[in-house]
Structures are given as C-alpha cells and as structure tokens.
C-alpha positions as CSV (number, residue, x, y, z in Angstrom):
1,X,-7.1,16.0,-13.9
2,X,-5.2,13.4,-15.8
3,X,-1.5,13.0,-16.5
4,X,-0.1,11.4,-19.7
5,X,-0.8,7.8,-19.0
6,X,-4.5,8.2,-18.3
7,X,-4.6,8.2,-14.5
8,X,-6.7,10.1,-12.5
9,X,-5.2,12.2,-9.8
10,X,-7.0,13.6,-7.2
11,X,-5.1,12.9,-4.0
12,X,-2.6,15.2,-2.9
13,X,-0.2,14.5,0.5
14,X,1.0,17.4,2.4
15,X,3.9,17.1,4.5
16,X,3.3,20.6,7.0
17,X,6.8,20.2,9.0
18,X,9.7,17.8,8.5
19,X,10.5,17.5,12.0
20,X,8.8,14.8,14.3
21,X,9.3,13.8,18.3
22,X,10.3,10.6,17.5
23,X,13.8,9.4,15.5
24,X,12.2,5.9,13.8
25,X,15.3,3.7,12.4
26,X,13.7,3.0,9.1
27,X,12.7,7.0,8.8
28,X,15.7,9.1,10.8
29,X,19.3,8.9,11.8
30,X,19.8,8.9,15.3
31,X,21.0,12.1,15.3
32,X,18.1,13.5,13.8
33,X,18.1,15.2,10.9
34,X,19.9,19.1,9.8
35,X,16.7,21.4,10.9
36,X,15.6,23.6,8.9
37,X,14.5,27.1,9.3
38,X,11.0,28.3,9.5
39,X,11.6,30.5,7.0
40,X,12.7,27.5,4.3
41,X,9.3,26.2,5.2
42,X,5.4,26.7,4.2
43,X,3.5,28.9,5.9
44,X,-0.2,28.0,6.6
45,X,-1.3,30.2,4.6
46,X,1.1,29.0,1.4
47,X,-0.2,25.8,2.0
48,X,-3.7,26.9,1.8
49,X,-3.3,28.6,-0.9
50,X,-1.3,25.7,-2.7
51,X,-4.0,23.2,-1.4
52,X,-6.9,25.5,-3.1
53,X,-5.4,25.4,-6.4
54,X,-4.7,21.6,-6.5
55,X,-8.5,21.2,-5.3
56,X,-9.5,23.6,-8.1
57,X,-7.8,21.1,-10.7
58,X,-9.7,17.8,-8.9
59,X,-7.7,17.2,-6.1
60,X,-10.5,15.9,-4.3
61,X,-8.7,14.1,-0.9
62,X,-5.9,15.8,1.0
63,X,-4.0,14.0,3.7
64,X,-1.8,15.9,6.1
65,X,1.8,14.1,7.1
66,X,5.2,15.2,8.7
67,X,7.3,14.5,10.1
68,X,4.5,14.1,12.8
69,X,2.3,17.2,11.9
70,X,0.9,17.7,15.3
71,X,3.9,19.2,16.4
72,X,3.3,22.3,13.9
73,X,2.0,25.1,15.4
74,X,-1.5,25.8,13.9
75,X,-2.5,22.9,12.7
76,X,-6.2,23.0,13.7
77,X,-6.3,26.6,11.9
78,X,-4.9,24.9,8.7
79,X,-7.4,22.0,9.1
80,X,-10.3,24.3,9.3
81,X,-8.8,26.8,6.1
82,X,-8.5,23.4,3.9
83,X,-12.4,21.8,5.0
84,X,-13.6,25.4,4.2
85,X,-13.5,24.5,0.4
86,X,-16.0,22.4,-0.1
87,X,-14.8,21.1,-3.5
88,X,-12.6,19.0,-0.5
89,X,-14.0,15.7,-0.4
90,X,-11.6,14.1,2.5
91,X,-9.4,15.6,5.0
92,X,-7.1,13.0,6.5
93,X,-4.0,12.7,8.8
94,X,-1.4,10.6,9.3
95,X,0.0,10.8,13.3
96,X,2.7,8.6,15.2
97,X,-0.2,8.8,18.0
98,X,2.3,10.5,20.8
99,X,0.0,14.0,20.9
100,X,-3.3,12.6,19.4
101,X,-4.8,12.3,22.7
102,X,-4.9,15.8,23.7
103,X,-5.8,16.9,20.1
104,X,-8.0,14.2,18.9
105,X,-11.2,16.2,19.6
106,X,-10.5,19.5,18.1
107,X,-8.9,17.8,14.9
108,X,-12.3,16.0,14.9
109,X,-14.1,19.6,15.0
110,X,-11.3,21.4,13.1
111,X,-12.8,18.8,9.7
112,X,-10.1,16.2,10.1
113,X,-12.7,12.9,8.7
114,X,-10.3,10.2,9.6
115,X,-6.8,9.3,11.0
116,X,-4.2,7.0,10.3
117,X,-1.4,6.0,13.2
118,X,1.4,4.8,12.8
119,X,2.4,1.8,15.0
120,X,5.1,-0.6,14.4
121,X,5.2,-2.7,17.1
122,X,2.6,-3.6,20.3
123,X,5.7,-4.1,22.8
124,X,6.7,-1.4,25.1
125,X,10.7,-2.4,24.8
126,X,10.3,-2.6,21.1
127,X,8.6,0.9,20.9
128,X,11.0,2.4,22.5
129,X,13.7,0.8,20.5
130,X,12.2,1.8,16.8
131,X,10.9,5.2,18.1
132,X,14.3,5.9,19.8
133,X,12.6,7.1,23.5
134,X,8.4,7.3,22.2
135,X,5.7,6.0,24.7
136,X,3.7,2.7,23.8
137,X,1.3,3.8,26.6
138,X,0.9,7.3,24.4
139,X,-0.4,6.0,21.0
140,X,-3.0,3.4,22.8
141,X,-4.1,6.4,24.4
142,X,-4.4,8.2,21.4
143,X,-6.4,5.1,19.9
144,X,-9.3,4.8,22.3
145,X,-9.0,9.0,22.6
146,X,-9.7,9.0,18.5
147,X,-12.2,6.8,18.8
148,X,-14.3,8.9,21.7
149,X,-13.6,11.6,19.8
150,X,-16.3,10.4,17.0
151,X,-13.2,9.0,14.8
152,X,-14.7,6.1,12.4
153,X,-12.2,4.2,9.8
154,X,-9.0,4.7,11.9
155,X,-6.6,2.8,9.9
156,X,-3.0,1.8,11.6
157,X,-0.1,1.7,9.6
158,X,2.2,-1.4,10.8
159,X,5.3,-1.2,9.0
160,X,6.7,-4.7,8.3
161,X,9.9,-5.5,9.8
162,X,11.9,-9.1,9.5
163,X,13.7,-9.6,13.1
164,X,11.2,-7.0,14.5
165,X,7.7,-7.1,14.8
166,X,6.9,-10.2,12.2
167,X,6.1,-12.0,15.3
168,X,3.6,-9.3,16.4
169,X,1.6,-10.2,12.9
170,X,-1.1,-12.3,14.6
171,X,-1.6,-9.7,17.3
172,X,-2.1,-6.7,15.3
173,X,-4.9,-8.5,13.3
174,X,-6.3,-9.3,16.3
175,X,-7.0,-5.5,17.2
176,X,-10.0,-5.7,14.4
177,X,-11.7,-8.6,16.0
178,X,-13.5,-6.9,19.0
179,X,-13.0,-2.8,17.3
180,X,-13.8,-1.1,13.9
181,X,-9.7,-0.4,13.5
182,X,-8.0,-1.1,10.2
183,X,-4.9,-2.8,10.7
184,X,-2.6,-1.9,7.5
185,X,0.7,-3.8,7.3
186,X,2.8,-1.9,5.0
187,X,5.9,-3.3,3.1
188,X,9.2,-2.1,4.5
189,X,10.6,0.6,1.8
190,X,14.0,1.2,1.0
191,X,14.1,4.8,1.5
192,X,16.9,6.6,3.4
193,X,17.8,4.9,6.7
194,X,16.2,2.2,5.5
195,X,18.9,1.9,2.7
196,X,21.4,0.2,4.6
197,X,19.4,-2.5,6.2
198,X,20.0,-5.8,5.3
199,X,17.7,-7.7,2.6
200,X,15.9,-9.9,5.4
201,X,13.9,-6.8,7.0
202,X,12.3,-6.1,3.8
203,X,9.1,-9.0,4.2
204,X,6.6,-9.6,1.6
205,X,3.4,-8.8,3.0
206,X,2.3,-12.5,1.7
207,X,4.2,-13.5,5.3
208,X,0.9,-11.6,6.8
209,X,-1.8,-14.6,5.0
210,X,0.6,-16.8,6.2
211,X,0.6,-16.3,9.7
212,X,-3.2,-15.4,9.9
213,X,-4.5,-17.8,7.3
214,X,-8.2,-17.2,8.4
215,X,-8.1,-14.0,6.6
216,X,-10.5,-13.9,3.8
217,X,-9.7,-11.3,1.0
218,X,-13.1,-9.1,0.8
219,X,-11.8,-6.1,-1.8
220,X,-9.4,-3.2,-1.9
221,X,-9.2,0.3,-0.6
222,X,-6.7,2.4,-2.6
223,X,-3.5,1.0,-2.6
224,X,-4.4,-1.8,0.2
225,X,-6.0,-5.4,-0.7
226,X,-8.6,-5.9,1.9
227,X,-9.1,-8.8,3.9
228,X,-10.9,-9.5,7.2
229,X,-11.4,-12.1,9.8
230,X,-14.5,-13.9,9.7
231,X,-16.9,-12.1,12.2
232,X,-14.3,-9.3,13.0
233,X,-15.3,-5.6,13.8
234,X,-12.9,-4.2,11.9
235,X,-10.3,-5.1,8.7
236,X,-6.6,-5.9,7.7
237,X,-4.8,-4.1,4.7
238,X,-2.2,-5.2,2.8
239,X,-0.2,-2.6,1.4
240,X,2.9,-3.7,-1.0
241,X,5.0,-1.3,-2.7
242,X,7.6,-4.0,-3.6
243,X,6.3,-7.1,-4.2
244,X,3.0,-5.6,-6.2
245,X,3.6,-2.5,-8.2
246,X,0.3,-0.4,-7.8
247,X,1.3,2.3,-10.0
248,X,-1.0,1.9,-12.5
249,X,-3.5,3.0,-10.3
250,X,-1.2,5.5,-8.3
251,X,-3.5,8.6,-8.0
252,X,-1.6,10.7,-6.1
253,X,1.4,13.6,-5.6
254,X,2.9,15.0,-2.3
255,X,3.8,18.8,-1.5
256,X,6.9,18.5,1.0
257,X,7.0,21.2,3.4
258,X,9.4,23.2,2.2
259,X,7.6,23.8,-1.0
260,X,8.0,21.0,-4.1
261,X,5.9,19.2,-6.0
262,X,6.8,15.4,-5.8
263,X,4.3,13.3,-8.6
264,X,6.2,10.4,-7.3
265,X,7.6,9.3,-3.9
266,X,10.4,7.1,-5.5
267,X,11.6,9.9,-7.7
268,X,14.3,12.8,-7.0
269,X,12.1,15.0,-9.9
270,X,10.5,17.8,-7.3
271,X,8.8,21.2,-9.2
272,X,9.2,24.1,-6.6
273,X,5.4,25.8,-6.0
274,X,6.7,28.5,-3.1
275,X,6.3,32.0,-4.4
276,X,3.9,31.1,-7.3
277,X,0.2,32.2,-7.6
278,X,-2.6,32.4,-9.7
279,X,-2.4,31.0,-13.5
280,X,1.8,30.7,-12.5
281,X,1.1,28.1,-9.7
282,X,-1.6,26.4,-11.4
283,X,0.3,25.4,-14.7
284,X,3.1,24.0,-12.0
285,X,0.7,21.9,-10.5
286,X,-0.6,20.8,-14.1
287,X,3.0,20.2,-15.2
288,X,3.3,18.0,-12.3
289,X,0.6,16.2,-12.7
290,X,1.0,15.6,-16.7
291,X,4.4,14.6,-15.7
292,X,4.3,11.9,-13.0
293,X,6.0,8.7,-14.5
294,X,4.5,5.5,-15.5
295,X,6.1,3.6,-12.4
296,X,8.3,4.3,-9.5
297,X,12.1,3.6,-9.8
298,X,13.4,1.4,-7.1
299,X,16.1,0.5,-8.8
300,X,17.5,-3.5,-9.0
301,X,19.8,-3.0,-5.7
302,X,16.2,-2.5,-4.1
303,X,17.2,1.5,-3.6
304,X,14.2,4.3,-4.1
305,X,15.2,6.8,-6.8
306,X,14.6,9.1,-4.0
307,X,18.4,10.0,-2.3
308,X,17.8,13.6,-1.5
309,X,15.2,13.4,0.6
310,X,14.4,11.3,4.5
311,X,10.9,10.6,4.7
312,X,10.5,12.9,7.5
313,X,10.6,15.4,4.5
314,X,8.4,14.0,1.9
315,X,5.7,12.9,4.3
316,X,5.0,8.9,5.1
C-alpha cells in the first residue's frame, strides 16, 4: 500500500513488551520506567491478528522489538503464528543479546530469518555502565550462539556515542573482517533520556569514514549506506537519522505494544488498533498508512516530536 506522497510501505515494527532487563541511559531512566499492566498490553493473539491484516494490505517484513522482546512470555508461539502467513516475506528481531543464547535455536526454528543486536560498546566496564548492570560476556555469547544456530546477516546495531564508545569505532569494524556480521553504527537520536544529553554525544556517522578510512562505500540496505573493508567477511552500515534525512524512502510504521499505530517514530500522532477487527481494523491501518507525514519532526533544538513515549515503548 502507498500513503499520500507515493511511498511504498510494507515494513511494519512491532514492539511485543515495553519492558526490557537492561536500563540503557540513551533509552531508560534509571529508575526504570511506570510498568504497565498486562492487561494495557497486546495479547499474542491481538498481535497476530493485527500483524495479518497489515500483511494483507502489503506489509511484507515484520520485525519484532521491545523493550527486549525475549523477555515476553510466548514469543516463539508468536514467531511461529506470524511465519504461518506466507504473504510474510521476513521475520526479524531486534535483541540486546542478554537471553539470545539460550533462545537462538528455537527462534531460528520458530521462522525468525535474521537478528539484529544491539551493542554499544566492546568494553566490559563500559557495558555495564550504558546497560546499568547487563553482561558483555552475555551478548558475545549470544553472537557466536546465533551464528551456530544457522543465523546468516546478523546485523549489530552500535549506537554512536561522543565520550563513549567513539573510540571503539575501529574495533567494531573490525568484527566483519574475519565473520559475516554487519556492523551498523547508528546516529545517536534525541529521544527521551537522550533529550537532555549534551550536543557533543550526538556524532555524525561521517566520524565512522574518518576513523576507518579504508572503508569503501559498496551500496545500501534500507535505511543504512553500505560500506566494507577491502577483503572483509562481513560489512559496516551507516545509519543517519540526523545528518541525512532518509524519509523519502521511509517505508515503514511501528505497532507499540500497548496497541497504536505509529506511521512515524518522531511523531506523537498514534491511531489506537486494540479492540478493532475485520473491515474496522483494516481502514485504521490504511488511515495510518495514507497518513504518515512527509518527514520526521525533530525539531531545531534537536528534540523528536515524540515526548510521550521512551523507546522502550515504541520499539528501537
């Protein structure tokens, strides 16, 4: 389906629970965040359903998120409703890594086709510090465990920092020299916690060509410019929602787990799906759809138009 300006959409995000192990500084107060109640959030079986009409109007990828989603109960079962349809082309997830290694398998045989993981720094003491208590040891575990599992593509998401892990820039590249990983460093975005931090932790993902100036640009995939090391298994990403607006080709929308329709991350505009069905819940997803703006609104203080919402709750 297409909204007004001509785009294609036919990648939906699902967040299944907005709570997560870890308390990330960029993503979650230290506190954590007000729980909700089971009952404010989807079932499996909404989300099925939800998911089915959204393929039946050309979704065509679906990518679970969180929170960390493989702390909801059912998961697998949910994985195996959605690969059922097979108008699904993809079935993805996004993980911090901290359970993958004990799951990795029966997500793999549950229809899960490829994983992202989230990893922000390669230093024990740093991990602990952005995760608020995670295990480093956890999410290399869950690396080599996706990757016996039959995983191929596993992309991770390194979230750029200034004063954090910009020094780490040469070494996460260096993961795809000697393994088929995809390194994707992802501009910092101005989204909740991240709000108040000061102007030098938001890095242009140019800093990434200049510390690892053999990378040769070879393409794009999505929202990421590809580039790769000459000889290396595997490839680097650069994905910049600040310093290059991709949203002419934005082709997606996000179901939050309590039940709304977001057709854009940076925009408080949410169209609530829970309790609808049949010709009701399809002509919200169309509205949705038709509706999603032109561009995102980060406004000119570098704030996301997004205030009600962490992105525990919307899905990373």
């Amino acid at each position: 389906m297409k909204d007004q300006f001509g785009r294609t959409i036919n990648y939906l995000r699902i967040s299944v629970t907005d709570r997560c192990n870890f308390r990330c500084r960029y993503c979650m107060p230290e506190q954590g965040v007000t729980k909700r109640s089971h009952n404010d959030i989807l079932t499996l079986e909404e989300i099925a359903e939800i998911a089915d009409a959204a393929v039946s109007l050309g979704i065509m990828k679906i990518r679970l998120t969180g929170g960390e989603p493989l702390v909801r109960r059912g998961i697998e079962e949910l994985c195996r409703k959605l690969k059922s349809n097979h108008n699904l082309k993809e079935l993805t997830l996004t993980t911090n890594g901290s359970l993958l290694a004990e799951k990795a398998v029966i997500l793999k045989q549950s229809g899960v086709d490829r994983l992202n993981i989230s990893l922000d720094t390669l230093r024990e003491e740093r991990f602990r510090s952005i995760t608020r208590g995670g295990s480093l040891g956890n999410v290399l575990q869950s690396i080599d465990a996706a990757e016996a599992a039959g995983f191929e593509g596993t992309k991770i998401n390194t979230v750029l920092i200034g004063g954090f892990n910009d020094d780490e820039i040469p070494d996460f590249a260096g993961l795809t020299r000697d393994r088929a990983l995809n390194v994707r460093f992802i501009e910092l975005m101005p989204i909740g916690e991240a709000n108040k931090w000061p102007k030098s932790a938001f890095l242009n993902a140019e800093t990434v060509l200049e510390r690892v100036p053999e990378l040769k640009r070879i393409g794009t995939d999505g929202a990421a410019e590809l580039y790769q090391i000459p000889g290396a298994a595997g490839k680097v990403g650069l994905i910049r929602p600040l310093s290059h607006n991709f949203c002419g080709e934005c082709s997606r929308i996000r179901l939050t787990a309590d039940g709304m329709l977001k057709p854009c991350l940076h925009s408080d505009t949410e169209i609530p799906l829970r309790g609808l069905h049949g010709e009701e819940l399809l002509s919200a997803i169309r509205e949705g759809i038709y509706n999603k703006p032109a561009r995102h609104y980060i406004n000119r203080d570098g704030i996301s138009g997004t205030e009600n919402r962490t992105m525990n709750e919307i899905g990373g």
